[in-house]
N, CA, C and O of each residue as an XYZ file, in Angstrom:
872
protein
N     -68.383     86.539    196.485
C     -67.850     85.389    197.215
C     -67.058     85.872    198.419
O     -66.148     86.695    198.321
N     -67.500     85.251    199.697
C     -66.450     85.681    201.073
C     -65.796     84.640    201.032
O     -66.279     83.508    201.028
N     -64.003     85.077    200.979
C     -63.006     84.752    201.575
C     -62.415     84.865    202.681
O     -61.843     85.862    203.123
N     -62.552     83.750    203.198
C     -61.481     84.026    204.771
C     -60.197     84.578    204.541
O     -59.618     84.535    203.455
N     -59.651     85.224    205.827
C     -58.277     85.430    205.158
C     -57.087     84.463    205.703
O     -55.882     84.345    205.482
N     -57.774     84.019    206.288
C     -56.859     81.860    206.367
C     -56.674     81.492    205.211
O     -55.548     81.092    204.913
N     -57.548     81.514    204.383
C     -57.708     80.464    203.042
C     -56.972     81.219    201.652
O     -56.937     80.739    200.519
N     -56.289     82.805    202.189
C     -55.924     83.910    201.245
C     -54.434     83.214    201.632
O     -54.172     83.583    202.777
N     -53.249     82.256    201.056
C     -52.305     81.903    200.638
C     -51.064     82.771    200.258
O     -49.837     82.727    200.356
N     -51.687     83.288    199.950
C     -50.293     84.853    199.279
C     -50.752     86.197    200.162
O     -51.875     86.595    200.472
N     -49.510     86.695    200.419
C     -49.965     88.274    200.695
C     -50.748     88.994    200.194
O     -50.692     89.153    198.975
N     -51.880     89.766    201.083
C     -52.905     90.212    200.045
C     -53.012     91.747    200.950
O     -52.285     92.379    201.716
N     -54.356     91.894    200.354
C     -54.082     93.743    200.886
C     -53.176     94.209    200.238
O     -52.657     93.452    199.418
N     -52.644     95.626    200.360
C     -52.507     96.579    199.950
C     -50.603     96.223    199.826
O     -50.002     96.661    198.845
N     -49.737     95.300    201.071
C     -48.771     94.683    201.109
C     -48.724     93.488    199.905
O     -47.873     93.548    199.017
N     -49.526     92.612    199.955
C     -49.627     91.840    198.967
C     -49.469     92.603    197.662
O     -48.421     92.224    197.140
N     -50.157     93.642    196.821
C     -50.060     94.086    196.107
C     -48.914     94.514    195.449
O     -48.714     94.400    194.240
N     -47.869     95.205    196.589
C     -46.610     95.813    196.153
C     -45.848     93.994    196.150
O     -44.818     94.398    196.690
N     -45.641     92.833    196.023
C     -44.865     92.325    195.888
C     -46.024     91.634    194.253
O     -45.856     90.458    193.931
N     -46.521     92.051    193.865
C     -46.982     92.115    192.380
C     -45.958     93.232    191.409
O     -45.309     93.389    190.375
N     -46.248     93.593    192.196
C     -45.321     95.487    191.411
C     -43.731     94.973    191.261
O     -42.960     95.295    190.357
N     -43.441     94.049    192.444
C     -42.060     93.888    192.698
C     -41.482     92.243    191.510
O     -40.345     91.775    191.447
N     -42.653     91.789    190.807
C     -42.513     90.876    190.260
C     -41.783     91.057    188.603
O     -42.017     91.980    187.822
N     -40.968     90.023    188.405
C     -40.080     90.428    186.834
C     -40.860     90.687    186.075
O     -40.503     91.500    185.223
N     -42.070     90.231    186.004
C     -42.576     91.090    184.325
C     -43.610     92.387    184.671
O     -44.329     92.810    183.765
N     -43.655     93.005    186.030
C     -44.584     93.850    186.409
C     -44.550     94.458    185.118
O     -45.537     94.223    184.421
N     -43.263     95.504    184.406
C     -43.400     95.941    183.575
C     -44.066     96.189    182.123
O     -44.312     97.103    181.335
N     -44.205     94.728    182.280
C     -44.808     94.603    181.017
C     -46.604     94.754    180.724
O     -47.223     94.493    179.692
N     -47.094     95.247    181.989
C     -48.251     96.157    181.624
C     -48.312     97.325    182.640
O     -47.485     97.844    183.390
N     -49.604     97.530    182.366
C     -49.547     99.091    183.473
C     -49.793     99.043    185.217
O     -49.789     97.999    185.869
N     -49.943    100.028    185.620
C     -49.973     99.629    186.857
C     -51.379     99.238    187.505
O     -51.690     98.511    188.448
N     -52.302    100.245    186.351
C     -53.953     99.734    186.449
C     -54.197     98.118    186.120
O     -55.092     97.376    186.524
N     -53.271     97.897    185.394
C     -53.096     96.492    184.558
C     -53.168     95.341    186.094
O     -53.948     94.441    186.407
N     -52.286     95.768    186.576
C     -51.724     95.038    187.973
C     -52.611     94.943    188.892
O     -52.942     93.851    189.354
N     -53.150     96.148    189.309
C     -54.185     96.166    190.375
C     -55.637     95.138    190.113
O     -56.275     94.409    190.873
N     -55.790     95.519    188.537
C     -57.011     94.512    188.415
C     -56.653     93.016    188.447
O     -57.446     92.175    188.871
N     -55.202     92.664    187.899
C     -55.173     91.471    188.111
C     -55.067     90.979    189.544
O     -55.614     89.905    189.792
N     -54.486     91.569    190.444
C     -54.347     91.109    191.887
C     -55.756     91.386    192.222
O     -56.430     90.411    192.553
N     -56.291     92.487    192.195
C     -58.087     92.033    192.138
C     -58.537     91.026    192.384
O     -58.874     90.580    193.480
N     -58.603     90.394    190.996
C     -58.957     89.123    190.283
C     -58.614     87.997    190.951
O     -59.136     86.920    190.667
N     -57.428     88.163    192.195
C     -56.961     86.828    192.181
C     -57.870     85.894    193.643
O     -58.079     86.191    194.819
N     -58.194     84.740    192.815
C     -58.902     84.242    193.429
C     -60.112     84.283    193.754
O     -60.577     84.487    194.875
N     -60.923     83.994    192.295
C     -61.987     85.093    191.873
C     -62.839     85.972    192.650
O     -63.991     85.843    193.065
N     -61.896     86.989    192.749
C     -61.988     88.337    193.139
C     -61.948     87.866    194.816
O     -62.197     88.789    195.592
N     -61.753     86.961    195.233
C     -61.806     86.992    196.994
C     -60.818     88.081    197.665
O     -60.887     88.498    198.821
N     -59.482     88.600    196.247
C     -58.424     89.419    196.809
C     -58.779     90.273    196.937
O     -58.197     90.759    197.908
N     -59.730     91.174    196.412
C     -60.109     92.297    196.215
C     -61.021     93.408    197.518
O     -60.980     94.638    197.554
N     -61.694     92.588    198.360
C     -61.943     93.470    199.751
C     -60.868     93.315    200.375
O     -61.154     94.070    201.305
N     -59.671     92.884    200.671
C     -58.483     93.012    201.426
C     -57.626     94.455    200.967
O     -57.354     95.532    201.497
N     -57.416     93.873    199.833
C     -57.432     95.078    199.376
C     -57.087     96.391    198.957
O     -56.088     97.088    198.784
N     -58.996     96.469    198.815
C     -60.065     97.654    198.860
C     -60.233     98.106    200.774
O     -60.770     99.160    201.118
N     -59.779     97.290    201.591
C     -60.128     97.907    202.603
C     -58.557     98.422    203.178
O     -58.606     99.370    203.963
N     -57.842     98.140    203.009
C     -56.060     98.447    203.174
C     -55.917     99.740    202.545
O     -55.187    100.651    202.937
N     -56.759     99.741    201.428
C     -56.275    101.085    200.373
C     -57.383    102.703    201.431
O     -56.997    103.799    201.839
N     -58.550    102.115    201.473
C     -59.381    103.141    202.479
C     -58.888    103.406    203.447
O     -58.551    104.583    203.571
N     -58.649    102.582    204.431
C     -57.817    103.025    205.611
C     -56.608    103.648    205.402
O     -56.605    104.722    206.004
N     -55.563    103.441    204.801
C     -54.825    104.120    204.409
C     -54.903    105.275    204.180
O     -54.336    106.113    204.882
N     -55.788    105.636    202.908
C     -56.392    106.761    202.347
C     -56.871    107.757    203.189
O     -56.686    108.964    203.034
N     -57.668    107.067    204.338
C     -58.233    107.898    205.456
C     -57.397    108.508    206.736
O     -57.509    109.518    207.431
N     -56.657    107.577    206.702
C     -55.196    108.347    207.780
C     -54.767    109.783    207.489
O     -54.930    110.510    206.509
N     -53.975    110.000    209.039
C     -53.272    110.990    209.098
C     -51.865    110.920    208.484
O     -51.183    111.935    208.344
N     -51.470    109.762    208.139
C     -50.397    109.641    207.153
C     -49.983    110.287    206.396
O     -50.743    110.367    205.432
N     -48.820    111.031    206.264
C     -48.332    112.180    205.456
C     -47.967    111.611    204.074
O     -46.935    110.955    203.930
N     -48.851    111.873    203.012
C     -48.496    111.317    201.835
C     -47.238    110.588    201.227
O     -47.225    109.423    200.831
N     -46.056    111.580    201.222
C     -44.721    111.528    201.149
C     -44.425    110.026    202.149
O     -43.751    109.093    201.714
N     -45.142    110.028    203.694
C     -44.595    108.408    203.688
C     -44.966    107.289    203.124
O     -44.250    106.287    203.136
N     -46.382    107.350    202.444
C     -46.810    106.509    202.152
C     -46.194    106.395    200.792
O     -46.151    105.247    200.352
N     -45.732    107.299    200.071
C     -44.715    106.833    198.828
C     -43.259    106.208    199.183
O     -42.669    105.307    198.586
N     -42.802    107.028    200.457
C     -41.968    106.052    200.614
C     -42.299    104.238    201.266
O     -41.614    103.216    201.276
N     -43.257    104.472    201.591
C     -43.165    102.670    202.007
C     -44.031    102.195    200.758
O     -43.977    100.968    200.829
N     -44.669    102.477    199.843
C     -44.365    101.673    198.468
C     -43.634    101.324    198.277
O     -43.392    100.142    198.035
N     -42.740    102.486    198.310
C     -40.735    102.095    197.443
C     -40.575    101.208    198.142
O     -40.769    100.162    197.523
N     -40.210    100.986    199.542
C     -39.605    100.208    200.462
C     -40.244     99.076    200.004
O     -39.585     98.115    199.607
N     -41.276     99.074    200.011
C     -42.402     97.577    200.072
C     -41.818     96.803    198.611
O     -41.944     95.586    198.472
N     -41.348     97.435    197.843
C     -40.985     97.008    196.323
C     -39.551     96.731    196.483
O     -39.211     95.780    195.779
N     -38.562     97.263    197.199
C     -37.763     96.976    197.115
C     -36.842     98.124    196.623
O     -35.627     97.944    196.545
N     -37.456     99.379    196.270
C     -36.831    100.740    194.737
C     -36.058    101.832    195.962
O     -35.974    101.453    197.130
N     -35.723    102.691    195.687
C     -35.010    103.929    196.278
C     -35.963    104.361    196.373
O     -36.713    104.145    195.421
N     -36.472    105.135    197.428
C     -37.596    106.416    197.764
C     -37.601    107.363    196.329
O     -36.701    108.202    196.367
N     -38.203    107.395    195.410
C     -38.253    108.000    194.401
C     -39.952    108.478    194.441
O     -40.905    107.706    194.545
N     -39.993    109.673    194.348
C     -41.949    110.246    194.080
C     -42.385    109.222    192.563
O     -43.373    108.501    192.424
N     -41.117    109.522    191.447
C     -42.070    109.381    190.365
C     -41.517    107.902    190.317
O     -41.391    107.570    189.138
N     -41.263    107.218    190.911
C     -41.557    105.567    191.626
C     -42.935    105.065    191.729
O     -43.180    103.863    191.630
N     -43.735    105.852    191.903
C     -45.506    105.529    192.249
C     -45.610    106.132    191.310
O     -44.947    107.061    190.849
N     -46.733    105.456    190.875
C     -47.133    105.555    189.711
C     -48.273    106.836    189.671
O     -48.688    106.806    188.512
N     -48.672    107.468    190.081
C     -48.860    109.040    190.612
C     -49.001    109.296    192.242
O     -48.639    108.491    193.099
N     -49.642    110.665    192.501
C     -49.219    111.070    193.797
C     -50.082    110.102    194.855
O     -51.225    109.677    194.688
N     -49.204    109.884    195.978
C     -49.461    108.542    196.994
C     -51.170    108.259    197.370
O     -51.803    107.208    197.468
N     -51.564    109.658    197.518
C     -53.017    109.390    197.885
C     -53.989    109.271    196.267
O     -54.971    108.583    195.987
N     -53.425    109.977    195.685
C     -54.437    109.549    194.231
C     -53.957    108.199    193.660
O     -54.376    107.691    192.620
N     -53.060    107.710    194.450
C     -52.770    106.381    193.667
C     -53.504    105.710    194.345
O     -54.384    105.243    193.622
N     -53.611    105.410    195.356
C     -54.745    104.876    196.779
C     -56.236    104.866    195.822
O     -56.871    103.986    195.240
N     -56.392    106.342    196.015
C     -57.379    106.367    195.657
C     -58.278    105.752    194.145
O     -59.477    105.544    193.960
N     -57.129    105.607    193.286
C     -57.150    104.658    191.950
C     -57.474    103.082    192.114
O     -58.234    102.288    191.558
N     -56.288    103.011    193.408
C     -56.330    101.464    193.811
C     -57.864    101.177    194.139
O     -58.341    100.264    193.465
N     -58.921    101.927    195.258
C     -59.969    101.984    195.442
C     -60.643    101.659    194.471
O     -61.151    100.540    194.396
N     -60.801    102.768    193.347
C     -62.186    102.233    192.474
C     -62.367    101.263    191.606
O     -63.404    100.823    191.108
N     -60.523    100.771    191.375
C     -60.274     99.425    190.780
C     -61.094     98.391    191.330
O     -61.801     97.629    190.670
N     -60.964     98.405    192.561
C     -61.389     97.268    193.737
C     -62.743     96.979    193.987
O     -63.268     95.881    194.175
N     -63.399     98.457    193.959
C     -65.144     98.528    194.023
C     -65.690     97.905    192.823
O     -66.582     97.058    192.864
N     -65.062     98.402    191.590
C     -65.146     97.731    190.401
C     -65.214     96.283    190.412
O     -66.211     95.562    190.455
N     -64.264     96.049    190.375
C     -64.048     94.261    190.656
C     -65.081     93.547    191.821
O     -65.597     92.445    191.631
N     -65.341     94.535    193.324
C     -66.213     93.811    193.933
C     -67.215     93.954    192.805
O     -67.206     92.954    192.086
N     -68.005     94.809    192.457
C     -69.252     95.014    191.891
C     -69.642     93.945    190.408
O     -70.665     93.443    189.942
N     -68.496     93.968    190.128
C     -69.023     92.729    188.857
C     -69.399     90.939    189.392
O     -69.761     90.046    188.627
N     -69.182     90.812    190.874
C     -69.955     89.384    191.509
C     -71.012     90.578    192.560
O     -72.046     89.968    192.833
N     -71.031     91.529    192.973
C     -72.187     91.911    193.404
C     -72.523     93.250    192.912
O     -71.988     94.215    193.459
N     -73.278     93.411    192.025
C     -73.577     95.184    191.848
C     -74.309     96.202    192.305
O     -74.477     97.280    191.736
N     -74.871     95.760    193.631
C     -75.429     96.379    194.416
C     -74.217     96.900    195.309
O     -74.463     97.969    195.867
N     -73.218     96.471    195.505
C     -71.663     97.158    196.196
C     -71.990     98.607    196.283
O     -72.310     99.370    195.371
N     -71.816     98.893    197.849
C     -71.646    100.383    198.135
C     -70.160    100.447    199.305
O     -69.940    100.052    200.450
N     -69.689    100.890    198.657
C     -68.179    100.982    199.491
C     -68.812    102.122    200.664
O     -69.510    103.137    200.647
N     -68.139    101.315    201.616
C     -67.995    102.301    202.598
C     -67.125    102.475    203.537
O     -66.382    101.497    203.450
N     -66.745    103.186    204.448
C     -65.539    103.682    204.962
C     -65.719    102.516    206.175
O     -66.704    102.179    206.833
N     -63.972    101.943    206.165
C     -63.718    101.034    206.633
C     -63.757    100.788    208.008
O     -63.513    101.809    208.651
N     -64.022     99.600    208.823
C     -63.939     99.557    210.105
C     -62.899     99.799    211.075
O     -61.737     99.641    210.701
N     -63.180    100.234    212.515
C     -61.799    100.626    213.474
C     -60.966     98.965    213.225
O     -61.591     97.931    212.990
N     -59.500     99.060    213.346
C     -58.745     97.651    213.405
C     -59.381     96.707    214.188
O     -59.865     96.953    215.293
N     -59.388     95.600    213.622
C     -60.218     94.394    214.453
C     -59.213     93.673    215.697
O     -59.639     92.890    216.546
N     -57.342     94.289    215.539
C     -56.618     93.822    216.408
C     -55.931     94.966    216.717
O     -54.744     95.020    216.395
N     -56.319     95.665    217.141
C     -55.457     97.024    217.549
C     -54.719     96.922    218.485
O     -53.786     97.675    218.765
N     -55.193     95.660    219.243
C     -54.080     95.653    220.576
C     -53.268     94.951    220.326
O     -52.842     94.520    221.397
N     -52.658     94.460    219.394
C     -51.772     93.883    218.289
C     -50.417     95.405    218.790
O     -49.300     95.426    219.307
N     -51.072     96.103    218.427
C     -50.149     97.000    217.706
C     -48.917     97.235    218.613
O     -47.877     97.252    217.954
N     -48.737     97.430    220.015
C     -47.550     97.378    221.006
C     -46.372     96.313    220.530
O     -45.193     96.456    220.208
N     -47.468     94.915    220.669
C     -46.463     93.684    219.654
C     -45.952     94.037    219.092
O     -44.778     93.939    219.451
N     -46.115     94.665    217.927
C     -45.453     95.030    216.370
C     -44.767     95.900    216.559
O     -43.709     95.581    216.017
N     -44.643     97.008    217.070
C     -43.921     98.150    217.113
C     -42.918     97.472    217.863
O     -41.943     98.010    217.337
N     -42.499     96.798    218.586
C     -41.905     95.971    219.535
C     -40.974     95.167    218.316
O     -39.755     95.174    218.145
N     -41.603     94.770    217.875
C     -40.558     93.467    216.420
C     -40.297     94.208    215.545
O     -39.443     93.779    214.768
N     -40.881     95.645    215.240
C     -40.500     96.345    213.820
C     -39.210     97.092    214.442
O     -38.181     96.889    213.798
N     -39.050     98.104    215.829
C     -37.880     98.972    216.863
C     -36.809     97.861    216.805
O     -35.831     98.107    216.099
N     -36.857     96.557    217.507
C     -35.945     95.782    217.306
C     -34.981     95.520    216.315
O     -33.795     95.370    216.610
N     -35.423     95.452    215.108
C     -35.489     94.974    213.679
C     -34.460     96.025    213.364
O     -33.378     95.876    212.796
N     -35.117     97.326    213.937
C     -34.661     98.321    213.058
C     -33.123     98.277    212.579
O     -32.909     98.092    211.381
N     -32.205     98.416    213.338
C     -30.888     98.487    212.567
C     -30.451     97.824    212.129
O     -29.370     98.008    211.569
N     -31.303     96.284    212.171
C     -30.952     95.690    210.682
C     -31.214     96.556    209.488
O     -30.440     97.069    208.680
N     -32.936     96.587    209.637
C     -33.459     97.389    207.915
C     -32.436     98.418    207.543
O     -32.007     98.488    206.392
N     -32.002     99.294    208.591
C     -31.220    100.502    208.011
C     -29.966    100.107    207.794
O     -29.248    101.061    207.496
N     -29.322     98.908    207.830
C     -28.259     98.768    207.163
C     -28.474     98.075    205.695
O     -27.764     98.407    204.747
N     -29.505     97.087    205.575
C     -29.969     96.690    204.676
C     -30.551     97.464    203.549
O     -30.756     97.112    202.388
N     -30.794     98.702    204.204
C     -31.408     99.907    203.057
C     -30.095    100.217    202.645
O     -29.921    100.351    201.434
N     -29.281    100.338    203.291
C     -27.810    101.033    202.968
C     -26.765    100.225    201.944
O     -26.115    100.714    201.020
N     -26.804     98.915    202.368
C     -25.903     97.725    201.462
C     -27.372     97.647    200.030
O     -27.131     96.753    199.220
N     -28.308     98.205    199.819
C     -28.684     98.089    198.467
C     -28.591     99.026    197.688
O     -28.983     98.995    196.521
N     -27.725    100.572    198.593
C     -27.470    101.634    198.027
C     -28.247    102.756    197.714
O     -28.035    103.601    196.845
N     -29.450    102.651    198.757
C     -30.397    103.117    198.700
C     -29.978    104.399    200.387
O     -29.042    104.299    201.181
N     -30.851    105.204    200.359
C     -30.724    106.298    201.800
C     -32.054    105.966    202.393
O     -32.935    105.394    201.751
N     -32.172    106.338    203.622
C     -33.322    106.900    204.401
C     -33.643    105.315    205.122
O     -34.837    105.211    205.403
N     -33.154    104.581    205.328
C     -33.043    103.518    206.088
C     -33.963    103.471    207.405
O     -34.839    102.657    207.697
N     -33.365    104.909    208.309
C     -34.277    104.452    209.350
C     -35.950    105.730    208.964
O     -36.879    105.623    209.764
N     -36.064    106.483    208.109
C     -37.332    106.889    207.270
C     -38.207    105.656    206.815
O     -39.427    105.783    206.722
N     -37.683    104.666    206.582
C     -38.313    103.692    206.310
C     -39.253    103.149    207.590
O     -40.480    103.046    207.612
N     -38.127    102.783    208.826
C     -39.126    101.751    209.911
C     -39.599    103.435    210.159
O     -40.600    103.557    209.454
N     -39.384    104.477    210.692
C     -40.652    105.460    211.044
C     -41.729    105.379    210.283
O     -42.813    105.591    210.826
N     -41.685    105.056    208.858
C     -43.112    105.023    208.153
C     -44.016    103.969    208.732
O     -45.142    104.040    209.224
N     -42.993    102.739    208.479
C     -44.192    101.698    209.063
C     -44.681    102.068    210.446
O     -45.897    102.133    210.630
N     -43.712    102.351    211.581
C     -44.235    102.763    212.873
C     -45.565    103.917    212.656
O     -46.567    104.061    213.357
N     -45.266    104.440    211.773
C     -46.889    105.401    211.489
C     -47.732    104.946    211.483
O     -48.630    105.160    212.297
N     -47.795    103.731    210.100
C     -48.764    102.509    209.864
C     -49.386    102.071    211.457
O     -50.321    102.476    212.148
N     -48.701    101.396    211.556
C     -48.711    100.477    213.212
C     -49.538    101.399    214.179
O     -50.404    101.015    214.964
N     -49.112    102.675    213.978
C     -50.072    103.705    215.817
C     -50.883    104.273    214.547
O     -51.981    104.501    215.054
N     -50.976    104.629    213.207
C     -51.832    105.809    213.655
C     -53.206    104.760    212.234
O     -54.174    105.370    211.782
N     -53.034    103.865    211.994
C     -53.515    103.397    210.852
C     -53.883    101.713    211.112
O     -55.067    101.671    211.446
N     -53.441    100.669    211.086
C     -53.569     99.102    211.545
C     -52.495     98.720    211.714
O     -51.523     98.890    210.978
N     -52.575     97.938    213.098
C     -51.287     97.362    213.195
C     -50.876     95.921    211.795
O     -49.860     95.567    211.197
N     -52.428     95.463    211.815
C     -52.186     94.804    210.893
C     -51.300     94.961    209.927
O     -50.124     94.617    209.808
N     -52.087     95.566    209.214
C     -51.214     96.605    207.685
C     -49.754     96.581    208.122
O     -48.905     95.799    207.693
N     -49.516     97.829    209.305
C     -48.174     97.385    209.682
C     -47.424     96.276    209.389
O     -46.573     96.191    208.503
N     -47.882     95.150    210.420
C     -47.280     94.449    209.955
C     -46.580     93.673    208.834
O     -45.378     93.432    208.723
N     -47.736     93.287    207.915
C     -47.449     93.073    206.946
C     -46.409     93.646    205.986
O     -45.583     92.943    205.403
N     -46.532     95.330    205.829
C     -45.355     95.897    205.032
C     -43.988     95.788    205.785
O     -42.952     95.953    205.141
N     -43.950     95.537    207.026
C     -43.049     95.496    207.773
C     -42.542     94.198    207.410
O     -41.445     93.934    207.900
N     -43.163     93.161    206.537
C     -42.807     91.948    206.510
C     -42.511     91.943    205.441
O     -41.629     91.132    205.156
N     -42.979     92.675    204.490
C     -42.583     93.058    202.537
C     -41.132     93.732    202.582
O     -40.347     93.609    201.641
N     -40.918     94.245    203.407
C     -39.592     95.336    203.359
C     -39.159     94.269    204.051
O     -40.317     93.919    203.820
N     -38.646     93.355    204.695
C     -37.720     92.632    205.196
C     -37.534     91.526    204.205
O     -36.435     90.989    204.063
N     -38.719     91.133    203.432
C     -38.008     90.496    202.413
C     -37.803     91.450    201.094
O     -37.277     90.808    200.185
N     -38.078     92.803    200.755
C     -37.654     93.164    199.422
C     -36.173     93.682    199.559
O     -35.452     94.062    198.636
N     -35.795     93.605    201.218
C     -33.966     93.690    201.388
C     -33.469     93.085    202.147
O     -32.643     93.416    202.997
N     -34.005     91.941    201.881
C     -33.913     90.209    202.336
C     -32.644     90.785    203.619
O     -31.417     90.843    203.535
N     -33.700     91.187    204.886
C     -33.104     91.266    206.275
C     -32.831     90.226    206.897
O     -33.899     89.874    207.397
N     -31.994     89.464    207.193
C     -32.038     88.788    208.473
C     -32.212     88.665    209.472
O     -31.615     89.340    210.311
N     -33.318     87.530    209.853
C     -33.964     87.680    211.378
C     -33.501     86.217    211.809
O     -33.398     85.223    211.091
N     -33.313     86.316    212.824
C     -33.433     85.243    213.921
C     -34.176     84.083    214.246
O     -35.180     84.267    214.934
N     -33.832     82.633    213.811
C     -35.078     82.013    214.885
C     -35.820     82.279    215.221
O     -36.852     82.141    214.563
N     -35.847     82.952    216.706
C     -36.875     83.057    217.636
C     -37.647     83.991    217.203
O     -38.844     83.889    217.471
N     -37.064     85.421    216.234
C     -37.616     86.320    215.822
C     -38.686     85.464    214.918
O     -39.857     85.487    215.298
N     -38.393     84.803    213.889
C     -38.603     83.912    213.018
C     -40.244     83.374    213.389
O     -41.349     83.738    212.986
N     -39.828     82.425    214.271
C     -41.259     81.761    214.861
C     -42.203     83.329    215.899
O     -43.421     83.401    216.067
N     -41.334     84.182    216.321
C     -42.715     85.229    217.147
C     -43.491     85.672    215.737
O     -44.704     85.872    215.678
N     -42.541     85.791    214.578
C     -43.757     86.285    213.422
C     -44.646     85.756    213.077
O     -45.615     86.326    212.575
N     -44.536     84.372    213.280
C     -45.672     83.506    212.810
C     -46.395     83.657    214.115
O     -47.571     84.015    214.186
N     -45.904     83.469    214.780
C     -47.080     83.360    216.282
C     -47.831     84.889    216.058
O     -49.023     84.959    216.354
N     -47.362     85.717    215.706
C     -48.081     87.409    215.338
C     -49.035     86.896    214.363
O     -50.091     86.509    214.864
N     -48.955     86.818    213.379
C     -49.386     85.888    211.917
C     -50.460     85.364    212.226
O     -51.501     85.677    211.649
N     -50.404     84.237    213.444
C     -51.672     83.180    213.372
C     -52.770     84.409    214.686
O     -53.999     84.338    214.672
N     -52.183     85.180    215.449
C     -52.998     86.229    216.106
C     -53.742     87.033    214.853
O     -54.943     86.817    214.695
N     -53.437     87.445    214.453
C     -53.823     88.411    213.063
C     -54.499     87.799    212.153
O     -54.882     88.466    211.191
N     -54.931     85.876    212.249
C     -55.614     85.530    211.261
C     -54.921     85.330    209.610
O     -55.680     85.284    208.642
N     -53.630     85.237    209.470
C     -52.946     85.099    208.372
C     -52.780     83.376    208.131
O     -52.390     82.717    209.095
N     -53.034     82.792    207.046
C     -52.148     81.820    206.423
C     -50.849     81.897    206.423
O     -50.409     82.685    205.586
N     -49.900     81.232    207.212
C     -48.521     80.969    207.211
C     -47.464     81.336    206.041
O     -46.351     81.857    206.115
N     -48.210     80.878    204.941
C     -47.260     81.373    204.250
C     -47.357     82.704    203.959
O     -46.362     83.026    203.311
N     -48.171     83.727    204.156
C     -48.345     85.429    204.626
C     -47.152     85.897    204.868
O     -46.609     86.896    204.396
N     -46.669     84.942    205.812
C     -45.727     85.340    206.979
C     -44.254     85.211    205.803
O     -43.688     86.082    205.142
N     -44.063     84.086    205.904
C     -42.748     83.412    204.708
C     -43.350     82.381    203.631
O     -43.830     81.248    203.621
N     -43.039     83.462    202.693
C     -43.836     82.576    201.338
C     -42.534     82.152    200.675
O     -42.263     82.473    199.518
N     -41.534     81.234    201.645
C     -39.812     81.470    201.051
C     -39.272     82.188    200.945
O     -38.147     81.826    200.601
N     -39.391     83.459    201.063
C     -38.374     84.440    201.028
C     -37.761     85.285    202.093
O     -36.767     86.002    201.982
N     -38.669     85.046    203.365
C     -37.668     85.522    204.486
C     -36.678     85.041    204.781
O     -36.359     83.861    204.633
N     -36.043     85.927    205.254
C     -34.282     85.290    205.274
C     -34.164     85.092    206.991
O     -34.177     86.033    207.784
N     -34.029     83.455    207.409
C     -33.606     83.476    208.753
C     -32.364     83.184    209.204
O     -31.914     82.209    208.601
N     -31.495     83.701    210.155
C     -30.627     82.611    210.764
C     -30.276     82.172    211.857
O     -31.403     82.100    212.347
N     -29.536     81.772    212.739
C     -29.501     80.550    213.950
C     -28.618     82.070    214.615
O     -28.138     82.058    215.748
N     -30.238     81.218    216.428
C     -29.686     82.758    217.236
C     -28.331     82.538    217.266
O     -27.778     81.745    216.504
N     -27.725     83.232    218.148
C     -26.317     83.346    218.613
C     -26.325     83.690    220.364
O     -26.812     84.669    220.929
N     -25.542     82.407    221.012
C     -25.362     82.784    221.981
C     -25.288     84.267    222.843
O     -25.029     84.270    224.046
């Protein structure tokens, strides 16, 4: 079944995923447990979002170590290794065959293949633009949850953003502002959605209630 990703309601991709992880009863199964159910969601329409978030990823020049740290971040946890549930790229790579799996039981002729260049790459100036801004909020916000590496955090996503999708970027850039419920601005507020509806997202992508806004200031 093709899903638009208008009609995908919740965060999905590889961002979507970590606010599964970040949910009260994550615990109470495994982490393979998790992936298939976010799979699943929406019979299986979640599952090439993704499966294609986790490849690209996988395929970057991304230095492993950041990509464990923007899990953590994306969840909300302290930069911890044994936080991921094993090492950053074999966890990727787990996430993957979960996903092929799940495509393959509505089509079993499924041959994964290595994912396309970003469909909005010229996105990406935008974003790096709202994530630099942002920044010394997040790094105080990493700091008041008692956590370190604050501004390690927006450099990861800025990795995301130039060397991987701005998309993607974005999105975790939007998981970490609500897993340390940052405060943004109004105007900041509405440019995300205006980013959002460029990028092809359902609105609530953007704020599914939990971004935290408040009133500019002279």
């Amino acid at each position: 079944m093709t899903v638009r990703r208008q009609d995908i309601w919740i965060d999905f991709g590889l961002s979507g995923l970590t606010k599964w992880f970040a949910a009260p009863w994550a615990g109470e199964v495994t982490p393979e447990e998790l992936v298939i159910e976010a799979a699943s969601w929406g019979d299986g329409g979640y599952a090439p979002t993704l499966l294609e978030d986790a490849q690209r990823l996988l395929a970057s020049p991304v230095p492993t170590a950041v990509i464990e740290r923007l899990w953590c971040a994306a969840i909300g946890l302290p930069y911890d290794p044994g936080a991921v549930p094993v090492e950053g790229r074999a966890w990727l790579d787990e996430i993957v065959g979960l996903c092929v799996a799940r495509v393959r039981q509505d089509d079993p002729s499924f041959t994964s293949a290595s994912p396309q260049p970003p469909a909005n790459g010229m996105l990406g100036e935008a974003v790096l633009r709202e994530v630099r801004e942002v920044a010394p909020a997040v790094v105080d916000a990493v700091r008041a949850a008692g956590h370190s590496g604050g501004a390690d955090v927006v450099g990861a996503v800025e990795q995301v953003v130039v060397h991987v999708d701005p998309d993607l970027g974005f999105r975790l850039f939007l998981r970490i502002l609500k897993a340390y419920m940052v405060p943004i601005t109004e105007s900041r507020y509405l440019r995300y959605h205006e980013l959002g509806e460029r990028f092809g997202y359902h609105e609530l992508v953007v704020d599914d209630g939990t971004l935290q806004s408040v009133a500019d200031t002279d």
